[in-house]
C-alpha positions as CSV (number, residue, x, y, z in Angstrom):
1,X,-1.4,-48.4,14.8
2,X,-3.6,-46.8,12.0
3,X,-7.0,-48.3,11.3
4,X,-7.5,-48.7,7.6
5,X,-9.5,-49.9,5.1
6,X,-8.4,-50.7,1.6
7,X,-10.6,-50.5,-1.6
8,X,-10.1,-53.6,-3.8
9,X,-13.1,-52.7,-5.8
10,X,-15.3,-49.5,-5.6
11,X,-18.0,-51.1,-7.2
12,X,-21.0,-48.4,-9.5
13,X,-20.0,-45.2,-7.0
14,X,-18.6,-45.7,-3.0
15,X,-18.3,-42.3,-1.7
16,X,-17.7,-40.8,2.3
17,X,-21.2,-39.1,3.3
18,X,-21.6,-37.8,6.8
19,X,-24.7,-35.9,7.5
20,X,-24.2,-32.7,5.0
21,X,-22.9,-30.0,5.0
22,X,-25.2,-26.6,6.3
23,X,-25.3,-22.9,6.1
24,X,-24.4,-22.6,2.6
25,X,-27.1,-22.9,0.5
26,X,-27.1,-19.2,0.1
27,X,-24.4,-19.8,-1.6
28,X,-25.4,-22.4,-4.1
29,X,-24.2,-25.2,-2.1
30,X,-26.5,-28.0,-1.5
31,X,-26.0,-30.0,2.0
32,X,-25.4,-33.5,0.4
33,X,-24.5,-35.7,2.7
34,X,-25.9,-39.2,2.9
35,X,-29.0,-39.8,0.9
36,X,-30.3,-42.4,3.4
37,X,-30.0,-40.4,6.7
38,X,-32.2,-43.2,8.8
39,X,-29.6,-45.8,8.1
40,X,-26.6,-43.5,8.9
41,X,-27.9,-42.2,11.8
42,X,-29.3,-45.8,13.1
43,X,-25.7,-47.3,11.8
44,X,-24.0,-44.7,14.3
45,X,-26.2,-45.2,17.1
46,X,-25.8,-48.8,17.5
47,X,-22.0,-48.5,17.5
48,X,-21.9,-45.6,20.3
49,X,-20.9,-43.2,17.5
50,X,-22.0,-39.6,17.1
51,X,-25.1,-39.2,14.9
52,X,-23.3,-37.4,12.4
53,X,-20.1,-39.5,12.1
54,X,-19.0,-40.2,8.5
55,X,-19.6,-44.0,6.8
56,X,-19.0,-45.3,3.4
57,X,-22.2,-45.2,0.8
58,X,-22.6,-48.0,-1.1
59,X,-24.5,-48.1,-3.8
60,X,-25.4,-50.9,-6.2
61,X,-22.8,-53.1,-5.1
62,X,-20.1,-54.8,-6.6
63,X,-18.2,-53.2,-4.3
64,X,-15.4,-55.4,-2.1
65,X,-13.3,-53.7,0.7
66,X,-10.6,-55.8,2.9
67,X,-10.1,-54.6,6.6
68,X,-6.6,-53.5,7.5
69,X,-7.2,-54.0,11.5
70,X,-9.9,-55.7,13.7
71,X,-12.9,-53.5,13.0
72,X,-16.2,-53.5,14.7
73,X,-18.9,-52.3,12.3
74,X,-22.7,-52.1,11.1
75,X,-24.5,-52.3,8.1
76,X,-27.5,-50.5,7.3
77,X,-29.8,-49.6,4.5
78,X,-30.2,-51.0,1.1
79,X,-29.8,-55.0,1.2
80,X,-26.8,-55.3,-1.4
81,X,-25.8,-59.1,-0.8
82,X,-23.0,-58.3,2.1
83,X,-21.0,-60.9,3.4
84,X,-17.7,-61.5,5.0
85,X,-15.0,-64.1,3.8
86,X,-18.3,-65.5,2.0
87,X,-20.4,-65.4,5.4
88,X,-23.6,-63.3,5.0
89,X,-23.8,-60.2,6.8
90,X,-27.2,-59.1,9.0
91,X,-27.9,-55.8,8.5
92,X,-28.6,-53.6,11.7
93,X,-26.6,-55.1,13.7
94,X,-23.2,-54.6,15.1
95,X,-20.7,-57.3,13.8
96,X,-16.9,-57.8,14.7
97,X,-14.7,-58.0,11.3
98,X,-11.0,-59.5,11.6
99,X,-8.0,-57.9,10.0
100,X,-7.3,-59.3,6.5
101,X,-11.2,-60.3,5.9
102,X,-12.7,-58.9,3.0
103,X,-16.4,-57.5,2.9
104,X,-17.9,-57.8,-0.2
105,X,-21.5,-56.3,-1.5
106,X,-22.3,-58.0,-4.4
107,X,-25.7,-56.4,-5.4
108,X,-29.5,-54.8,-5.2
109,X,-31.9,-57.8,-3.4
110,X,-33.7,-55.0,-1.8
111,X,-32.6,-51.4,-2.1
112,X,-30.0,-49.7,-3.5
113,X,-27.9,-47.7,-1.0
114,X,-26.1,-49.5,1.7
115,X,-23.7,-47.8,4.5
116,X,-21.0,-49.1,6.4
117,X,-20.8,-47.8,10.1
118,X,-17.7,-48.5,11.8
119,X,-16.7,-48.0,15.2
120,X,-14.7,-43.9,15.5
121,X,-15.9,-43.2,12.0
122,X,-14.3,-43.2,8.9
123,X,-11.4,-40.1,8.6
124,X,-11.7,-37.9,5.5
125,X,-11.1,-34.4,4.2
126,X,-13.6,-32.0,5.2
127,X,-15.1,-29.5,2.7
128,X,-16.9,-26.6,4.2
129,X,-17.4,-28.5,7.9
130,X,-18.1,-31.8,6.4
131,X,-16.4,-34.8,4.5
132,X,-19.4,-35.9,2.8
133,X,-18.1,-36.2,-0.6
134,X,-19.7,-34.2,-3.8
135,X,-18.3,-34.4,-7.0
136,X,-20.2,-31.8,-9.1
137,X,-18.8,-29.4,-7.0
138,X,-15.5,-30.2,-6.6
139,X,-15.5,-31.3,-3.0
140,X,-14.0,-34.7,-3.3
141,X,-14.4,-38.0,-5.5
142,X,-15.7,-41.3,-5.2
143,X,-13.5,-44.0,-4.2
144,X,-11.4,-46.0,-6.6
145,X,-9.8,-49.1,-6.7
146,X,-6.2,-49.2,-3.9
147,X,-7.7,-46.3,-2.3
148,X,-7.1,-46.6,1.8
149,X,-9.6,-45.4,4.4
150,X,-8.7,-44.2,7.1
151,X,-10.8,-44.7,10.5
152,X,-11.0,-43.0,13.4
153,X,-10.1,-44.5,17.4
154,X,-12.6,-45.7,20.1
155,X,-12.7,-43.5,23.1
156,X,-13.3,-46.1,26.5
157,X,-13.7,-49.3,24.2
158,X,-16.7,-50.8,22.5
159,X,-19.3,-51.7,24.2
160,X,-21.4,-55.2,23.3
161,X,-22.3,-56.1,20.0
162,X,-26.1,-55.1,19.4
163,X,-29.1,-54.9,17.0
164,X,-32.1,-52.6,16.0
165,X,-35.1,-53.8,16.7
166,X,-37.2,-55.3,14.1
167,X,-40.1,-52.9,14.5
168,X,-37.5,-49.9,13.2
169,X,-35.8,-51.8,10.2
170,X,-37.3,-50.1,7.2
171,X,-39.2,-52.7,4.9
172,X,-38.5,-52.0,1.4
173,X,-40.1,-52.6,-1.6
174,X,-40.4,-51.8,-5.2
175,X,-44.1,-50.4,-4.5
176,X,-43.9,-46.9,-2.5
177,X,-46.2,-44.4,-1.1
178,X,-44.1,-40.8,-0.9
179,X,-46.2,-38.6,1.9
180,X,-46.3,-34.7,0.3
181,X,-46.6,-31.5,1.1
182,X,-48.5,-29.3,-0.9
183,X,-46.2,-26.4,-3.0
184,X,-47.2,-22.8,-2.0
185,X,-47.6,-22.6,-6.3
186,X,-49.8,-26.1,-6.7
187,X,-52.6,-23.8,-8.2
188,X,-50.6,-23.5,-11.9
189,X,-51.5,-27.1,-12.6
190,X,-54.7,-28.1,-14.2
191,X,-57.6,-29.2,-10.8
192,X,-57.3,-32.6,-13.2
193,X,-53.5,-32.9,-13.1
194,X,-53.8,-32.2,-8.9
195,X,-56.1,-34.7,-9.0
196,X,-54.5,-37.2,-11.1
197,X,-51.2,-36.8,-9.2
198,X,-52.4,-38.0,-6.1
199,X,-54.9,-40.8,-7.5
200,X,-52.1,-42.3,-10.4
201,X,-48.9,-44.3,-10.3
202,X,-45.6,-43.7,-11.6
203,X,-42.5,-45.4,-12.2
204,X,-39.4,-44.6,-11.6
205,X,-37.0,-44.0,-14.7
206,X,-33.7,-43.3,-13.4
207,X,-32.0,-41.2,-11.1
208,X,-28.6,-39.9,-9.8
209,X,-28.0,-38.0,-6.5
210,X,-29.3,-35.2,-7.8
211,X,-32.4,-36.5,-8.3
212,X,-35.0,-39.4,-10.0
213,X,-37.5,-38.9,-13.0
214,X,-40.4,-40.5,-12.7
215,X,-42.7,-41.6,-16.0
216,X,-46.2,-41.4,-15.8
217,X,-49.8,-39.6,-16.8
218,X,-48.3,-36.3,-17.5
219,X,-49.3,-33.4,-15.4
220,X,-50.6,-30.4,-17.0
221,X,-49.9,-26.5,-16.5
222,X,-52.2,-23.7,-16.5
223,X,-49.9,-21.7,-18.7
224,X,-45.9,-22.4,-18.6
225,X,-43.9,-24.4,-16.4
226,X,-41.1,-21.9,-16.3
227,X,-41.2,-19.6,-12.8
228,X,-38.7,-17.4,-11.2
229,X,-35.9,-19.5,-9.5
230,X,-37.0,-20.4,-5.9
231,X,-36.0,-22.2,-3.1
232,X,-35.8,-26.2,-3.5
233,X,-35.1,-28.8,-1.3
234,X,-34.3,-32.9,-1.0
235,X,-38.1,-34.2,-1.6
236,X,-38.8,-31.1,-3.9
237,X,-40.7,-32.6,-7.0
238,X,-40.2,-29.9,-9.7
239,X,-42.6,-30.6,-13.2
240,X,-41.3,-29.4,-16.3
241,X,-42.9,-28.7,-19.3
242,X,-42.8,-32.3,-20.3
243,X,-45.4,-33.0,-17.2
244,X,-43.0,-35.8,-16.0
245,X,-42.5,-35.1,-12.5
246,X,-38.8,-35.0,-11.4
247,X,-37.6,-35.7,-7.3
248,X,-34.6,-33.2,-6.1
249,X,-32.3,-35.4,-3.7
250,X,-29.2,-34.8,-1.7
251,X,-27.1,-33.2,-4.4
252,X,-29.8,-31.3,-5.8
253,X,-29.2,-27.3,-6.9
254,X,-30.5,-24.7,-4.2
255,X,-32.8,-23.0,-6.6
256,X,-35.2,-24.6,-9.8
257,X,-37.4,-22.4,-12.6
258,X,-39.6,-25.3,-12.8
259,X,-43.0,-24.8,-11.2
260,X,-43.2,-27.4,-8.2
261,X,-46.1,-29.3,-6.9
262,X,-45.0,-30.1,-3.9
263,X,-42.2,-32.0,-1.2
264,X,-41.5,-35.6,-0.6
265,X,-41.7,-34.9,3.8
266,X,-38.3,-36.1,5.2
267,X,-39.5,-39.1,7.6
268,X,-39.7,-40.3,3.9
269,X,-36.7,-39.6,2.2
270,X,-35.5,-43.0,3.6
271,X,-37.1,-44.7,0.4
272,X,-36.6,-42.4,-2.0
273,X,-32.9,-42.9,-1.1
274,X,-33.9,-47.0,-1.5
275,X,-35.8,-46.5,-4.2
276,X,-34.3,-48.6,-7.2
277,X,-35.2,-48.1,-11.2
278,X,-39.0,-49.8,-12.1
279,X,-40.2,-49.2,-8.7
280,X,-43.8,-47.9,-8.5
281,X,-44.2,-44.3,-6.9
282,X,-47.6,-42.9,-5.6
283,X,-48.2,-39.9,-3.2
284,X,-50.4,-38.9,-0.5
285,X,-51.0,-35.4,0.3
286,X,-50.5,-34.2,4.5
287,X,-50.6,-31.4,6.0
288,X,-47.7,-29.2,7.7
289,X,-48.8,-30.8,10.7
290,X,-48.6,-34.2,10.2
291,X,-45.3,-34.0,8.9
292,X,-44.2,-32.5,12.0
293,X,-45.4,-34.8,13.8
294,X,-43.8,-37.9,11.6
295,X,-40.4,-35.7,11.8
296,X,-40.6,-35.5,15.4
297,X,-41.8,-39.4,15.9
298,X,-38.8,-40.2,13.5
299,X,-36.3,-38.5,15.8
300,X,-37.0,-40.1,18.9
301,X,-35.5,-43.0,18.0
């Protein structure tokens, strides 16, 4: 018997993310894959799956989804209002859902992105070794209304149901401190505009997955904000010639002219992935080494 999962409504953008798709930036291709990576991963873990097993990302809400089987399945990330036949839905934890029930996100309390783990993953096309779905390049589209999900089996059974502790659920708010690393090019901004960029606040405009603008005390260049294309990455905060600094996410280009003042480290890309429009954004400056060391305190979880 196939394990499905209809769409009744897809809600602002549903989409199939796994963890990316790598080795291809050489060739324009950005990894994607799910903006929120702590919640997939933690999702995954807590129903036996592989790390890099593929979920559906919610975002915004107004999405509503009826189970075609007897699922067992976790949400995690953005609190979107989740409940079950009208029964509210902990996040973190792993939750038995009946065939015919309907799972409904309504919208944004605290976050934006949520992710539904289930038990053997959801079942997709793949695109270049992933199923992570990104539509300005042609790999895919969101999920509309009557589409059907397909999910994958349960090798040896599910084990009990279980939760993450409370110490590693992220807390989110709408004021955030984004740890950075210094860009190899900081010294074509002004000494004021480094300074003001780590003393000031910011707010966040809007954003896609490509990326967020922020709005703010604009940042000034020594002489042009234009440079020869280079390397960017998810967390890369590009500055063009506005002085509006600009965060590259998931779906972000492989290369930017605009000069860059430095990276948004990746134990934090959690919250810019959470972070909805009006919150306020500061930054902190850390070395190479203490981002290593977050990375590496991040991942032995």
């Amino acid at each position: 018997m196939e394990q499905l999962i209809q769409v009744n409504k897809p809600g602002l953008f549903l989409s199939v993310q796994d963890l990316g798709r790598r080795g291809y930036q050489h060739l324009g291709v950005p990894v994607s894959g799910a903006m929120d990576r702590y919640a997939l991963i933690m999702g995954n873990r807590l129903l036996n799956n592989e790390d890099g097993f593929a979920a559906l990302e919610i975002t915004f809400g107004g999405t509503e989804l009826t189970f075609k089987y007897d699922a067992v399945i976790c949400i995690t990330g953005g609190d979107l209002a989740a409940h079950i036949d009208y029964e509210p839905v902990h996040l973190w934890e792993t939750i038995k859902a009946q065939q015919g029930q309907q799972l409904i996100f309504e919208r944004p309390i605290h976050g934006m992105r949520a992710y539904l783990c289930v038990a053997g993953g959801i079942q997709s096309e793949m695109w270049l070794g992933s199923q992570s779905i990104f539509e300005k390049g042609k790999m895919g589209n969101r999920l509309e209304e009557e589409d059907v999900i397909k999910v994958g089996q349960v090798d040896g059974g599910q084990s009990s149901l279980r939760a993450l502790r409370r110490d590693l659920r992220p807390i989110l708010t709408q004021t955030v401190t984004l740890r950075v690393i210094a860009s190899q090019i900081e010294s074509q901004f002004t000494t004021a505009s480094l300074s003001k960029f780590y003393q000031s606040s910011y707010v966040f405009k809007k954003g896609d997955r490509m990326g967020c603008m922020l709005e703010g005390a604009p940042l000034v260049h020594n002489s042009t904000a234009d440079i020869v294309s280079d390397v960017v990455t998810y967390g890369t905060i590009q500055v063009p010639a506005n002085g509006q600094p600009m965060i590259l996410l998931a779906d972000r280009q492989t290369t930017g002219g605009y000069t860059t003042i430095g990276t948004v480290i990746s134990a934090d890309h959690w919250k810019l992935a959470q972070m909805a429009p009006g919150a306020t954004v500061q930054f902190e400056k850390v070395s190479i080494k203490e981002a290593e060391w977050l990375q590496q305190l991040w991942q032995q979880f």
